[in-house]
C-alpha positions as CSV (number, residue, x, y, z in Angstrom):
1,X,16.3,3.1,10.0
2,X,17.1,0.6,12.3
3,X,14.8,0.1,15.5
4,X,12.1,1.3,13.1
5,X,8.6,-1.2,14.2
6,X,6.2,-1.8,10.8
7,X,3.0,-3.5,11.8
8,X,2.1,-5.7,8.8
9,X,-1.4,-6.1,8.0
10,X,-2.3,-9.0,6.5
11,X,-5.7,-10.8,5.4
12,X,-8.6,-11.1,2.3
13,X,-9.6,-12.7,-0.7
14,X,-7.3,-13.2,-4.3
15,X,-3.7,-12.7,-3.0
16,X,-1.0,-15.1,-1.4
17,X,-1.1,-12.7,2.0
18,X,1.8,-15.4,3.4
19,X,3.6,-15.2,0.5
20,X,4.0,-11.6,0.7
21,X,4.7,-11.9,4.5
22,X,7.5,-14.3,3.8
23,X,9.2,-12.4,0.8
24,X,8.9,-8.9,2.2
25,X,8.9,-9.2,5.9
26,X,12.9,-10.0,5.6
27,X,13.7,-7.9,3.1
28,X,12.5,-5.0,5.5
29,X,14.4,-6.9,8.3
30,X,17.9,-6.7,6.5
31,X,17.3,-3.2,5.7
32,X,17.4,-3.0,9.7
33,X,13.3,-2.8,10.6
34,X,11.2,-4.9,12.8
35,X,8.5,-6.6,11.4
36,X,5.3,-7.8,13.2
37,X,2.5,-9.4,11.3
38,X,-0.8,-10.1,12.1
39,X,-4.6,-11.0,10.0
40,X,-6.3,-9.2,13.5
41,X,-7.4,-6.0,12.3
42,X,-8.1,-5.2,15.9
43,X,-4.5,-4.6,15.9
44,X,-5.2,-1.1,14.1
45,X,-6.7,0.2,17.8
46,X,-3.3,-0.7,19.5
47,X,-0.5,1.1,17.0
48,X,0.6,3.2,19.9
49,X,0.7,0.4,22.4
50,X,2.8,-1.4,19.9
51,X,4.7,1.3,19.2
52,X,4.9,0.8,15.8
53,X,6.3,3.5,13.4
54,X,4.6,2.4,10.3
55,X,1.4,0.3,9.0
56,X,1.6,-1.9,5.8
57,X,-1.2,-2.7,4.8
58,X,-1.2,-5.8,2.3
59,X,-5.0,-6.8,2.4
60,X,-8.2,-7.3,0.0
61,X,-11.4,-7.0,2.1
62,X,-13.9,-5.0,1.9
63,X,-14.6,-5.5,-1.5
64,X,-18.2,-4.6,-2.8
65,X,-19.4,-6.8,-5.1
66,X,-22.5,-7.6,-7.6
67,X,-22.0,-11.4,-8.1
68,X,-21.4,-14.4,-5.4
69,X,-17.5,-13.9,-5.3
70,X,-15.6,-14.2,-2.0
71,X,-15.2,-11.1,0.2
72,X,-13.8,-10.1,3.5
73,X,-14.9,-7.8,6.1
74,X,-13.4,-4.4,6.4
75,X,-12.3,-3.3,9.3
76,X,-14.7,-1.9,11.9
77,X,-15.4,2.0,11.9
78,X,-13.9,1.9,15.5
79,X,-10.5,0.3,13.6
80,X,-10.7,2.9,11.1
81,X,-11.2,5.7,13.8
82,X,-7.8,4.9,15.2
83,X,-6.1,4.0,12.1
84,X,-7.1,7.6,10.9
85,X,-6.4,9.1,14.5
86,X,-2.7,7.5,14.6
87,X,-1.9,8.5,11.2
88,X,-2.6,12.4,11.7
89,X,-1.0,11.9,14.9
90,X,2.1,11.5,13.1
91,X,2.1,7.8,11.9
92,X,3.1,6.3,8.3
93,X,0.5,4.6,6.4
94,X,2.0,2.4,3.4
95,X,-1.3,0.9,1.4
96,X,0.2,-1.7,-0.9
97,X,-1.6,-3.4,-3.8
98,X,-5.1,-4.4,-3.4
99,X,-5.0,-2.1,0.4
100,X,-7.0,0.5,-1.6
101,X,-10.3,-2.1,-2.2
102,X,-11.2,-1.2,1.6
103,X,-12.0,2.3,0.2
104,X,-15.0,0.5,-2.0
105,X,-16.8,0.2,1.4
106,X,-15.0,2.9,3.1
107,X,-15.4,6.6,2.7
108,X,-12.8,7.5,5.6
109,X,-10.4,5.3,4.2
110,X,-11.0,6.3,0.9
111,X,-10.4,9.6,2.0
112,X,-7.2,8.6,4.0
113,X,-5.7,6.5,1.5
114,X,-6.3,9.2,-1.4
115,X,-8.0,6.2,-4.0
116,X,-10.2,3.6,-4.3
117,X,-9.3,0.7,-6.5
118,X,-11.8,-0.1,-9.7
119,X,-10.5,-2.9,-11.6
120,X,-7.9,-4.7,-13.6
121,X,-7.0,-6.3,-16.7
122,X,-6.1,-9.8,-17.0
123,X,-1.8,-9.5,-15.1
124,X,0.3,-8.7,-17.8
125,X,3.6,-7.1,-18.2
126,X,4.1,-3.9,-18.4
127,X,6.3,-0.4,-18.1
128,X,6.3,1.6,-14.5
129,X,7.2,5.0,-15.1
130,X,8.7,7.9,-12.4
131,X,6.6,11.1,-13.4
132,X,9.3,14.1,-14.2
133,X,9.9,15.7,-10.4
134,X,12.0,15.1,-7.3
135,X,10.7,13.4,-4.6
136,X,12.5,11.0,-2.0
137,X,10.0,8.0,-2.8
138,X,11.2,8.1,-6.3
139,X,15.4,8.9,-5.8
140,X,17.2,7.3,-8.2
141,X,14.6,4.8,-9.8
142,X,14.4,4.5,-13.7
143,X,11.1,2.6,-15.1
144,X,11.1,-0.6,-15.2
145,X,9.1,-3.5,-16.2
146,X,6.3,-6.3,-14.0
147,X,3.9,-8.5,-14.9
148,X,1.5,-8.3,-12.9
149,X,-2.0,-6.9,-12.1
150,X,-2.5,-3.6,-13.6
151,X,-4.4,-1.6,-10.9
152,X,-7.1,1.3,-12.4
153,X,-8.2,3.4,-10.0
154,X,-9.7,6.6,-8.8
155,X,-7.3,8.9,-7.2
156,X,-7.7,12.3,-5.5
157,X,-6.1,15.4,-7.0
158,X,-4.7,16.5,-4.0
159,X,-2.4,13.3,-4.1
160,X,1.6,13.5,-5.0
161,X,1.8,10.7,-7.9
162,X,5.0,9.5,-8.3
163,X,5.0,6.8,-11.0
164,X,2.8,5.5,-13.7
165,X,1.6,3.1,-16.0
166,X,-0.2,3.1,-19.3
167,X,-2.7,0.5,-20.4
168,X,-4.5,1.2,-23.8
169,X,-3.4,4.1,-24.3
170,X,-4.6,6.0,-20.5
171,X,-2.1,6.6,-18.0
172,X,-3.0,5.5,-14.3
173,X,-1.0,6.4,-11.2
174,X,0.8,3.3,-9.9
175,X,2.8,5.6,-6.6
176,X,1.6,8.2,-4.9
177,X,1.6,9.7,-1.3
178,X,0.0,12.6,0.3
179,X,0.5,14.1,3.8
180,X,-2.1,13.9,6.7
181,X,-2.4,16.0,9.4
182,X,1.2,15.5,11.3
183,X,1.5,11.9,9.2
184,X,1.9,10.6,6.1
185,X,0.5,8.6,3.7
186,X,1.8,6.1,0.8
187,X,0.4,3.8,-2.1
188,X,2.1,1.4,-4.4
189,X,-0.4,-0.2,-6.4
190,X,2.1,-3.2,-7.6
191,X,2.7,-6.2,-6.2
192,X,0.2,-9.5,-6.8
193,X,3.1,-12.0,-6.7
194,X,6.1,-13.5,-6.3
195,X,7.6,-11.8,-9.4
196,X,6.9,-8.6,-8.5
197,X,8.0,-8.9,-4.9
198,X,11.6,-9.5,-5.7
199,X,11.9,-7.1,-8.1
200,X,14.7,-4.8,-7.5
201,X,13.0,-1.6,-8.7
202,X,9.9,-2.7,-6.6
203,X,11.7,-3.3,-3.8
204,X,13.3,0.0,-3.7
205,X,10.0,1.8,-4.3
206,X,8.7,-0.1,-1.2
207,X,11.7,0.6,1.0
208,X,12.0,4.3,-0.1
209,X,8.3,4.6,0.6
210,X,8.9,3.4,4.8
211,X,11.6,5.8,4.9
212,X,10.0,8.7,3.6
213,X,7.1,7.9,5.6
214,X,8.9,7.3,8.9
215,X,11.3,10.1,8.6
């Protein structure tokens, strides 16, 4: 995949967004992809100028909230617009972890990204499991265990899921991609910390996820 440009969206409340930027941006690099990161969403309106290949978004903004916690602003509709635009154009959208709290506020990106996060449990650790069919996202990958935030959320039907979770005794999708228009679009819902990020069955999922969605 070499020569393949990811623009890495950064920015938002609750996470370590330069921690993930530091652990994942070379990772992608030795697997042969350029990395640019940015916390300017206004970047979303200048993917084709860029010429970027793939977005990944690792934000929390856009949160809707009923107490006096921190938020971030989503993007602007204008930055949605594109995003949505460049996407059924043909680009890759990867939505990692807390990416999907945008679609609180959001009903395009909801839409786009197929879910909308909800909530989660204290982190804990727990089993990831690859749901019993084929598909390039999932090649090879076994379950395996993270502690870490366990992500419950809406999906829609139309989606692909690819792995799972099970938390008191209910099964939640964890991966899952859909197409969209000439694009396509991916979710992994892992990932808070360090000790997820360099996870070797995470890190697959991630990397399989670019390169099914830049293929």
């Amino acid at each position: 995949m070499s020569g393949r440009r990811i623009l890495l969206v950064l920015g938002g409340t609750w996470h370590d967004f330069d921690g993930f930027d530091g652990a994942m941006t070379p990772f992608f690099e030795e697997e042969g992809y350029e990395v640019e990161s940015t916390y300017d969403l206004s970047a979303l309106e200048q993917l084709d100028e860029r010429d970027i290949d793939l977005v990944l978004m690792y934000t929390c903004i856009g949160e809707e909230r009923n107490d006096d916690g921190p938020t971030a602003p989503g993007p602007s509709q204008s930055q949605v617009d594109a995003l949505v635009d460049w996407v059924q154009d043909g680009g890759g959208l990867l939505a990692a972890h807390a990416a999907t709290v945008a679609a609180q506020t959001s009903e395009d990106l909801r839409r786009l990204m197929g879910g909308i996060f909800v909530t989660h449990p204290p982190a804990y650790a727990f089993n990831v499991y690859p749901v019993f069919r084929e598909h390039p996202i999932t090649e090879g990958i076994e379950a395996f265990t993270v502690h870490d935030e366990f992500y419950q959320q809406i999906h829609d039907p139309s989606v692909d899921v690819h792995m799972v979770a099970v938390d008191r005794g209910v099964a939640y999708p964890m991966v899952w991609s859909k197409e969209e228009g000439d694009g396509r679009v991916a979710h992994v819902a892992m990932g808070h910390g360090p000790r997820v990020w360099a996870h070797g069955g995470y890190q697959r999922v991630m990397l399989q996820a670019a390169e099914w969605l830049t293929a």
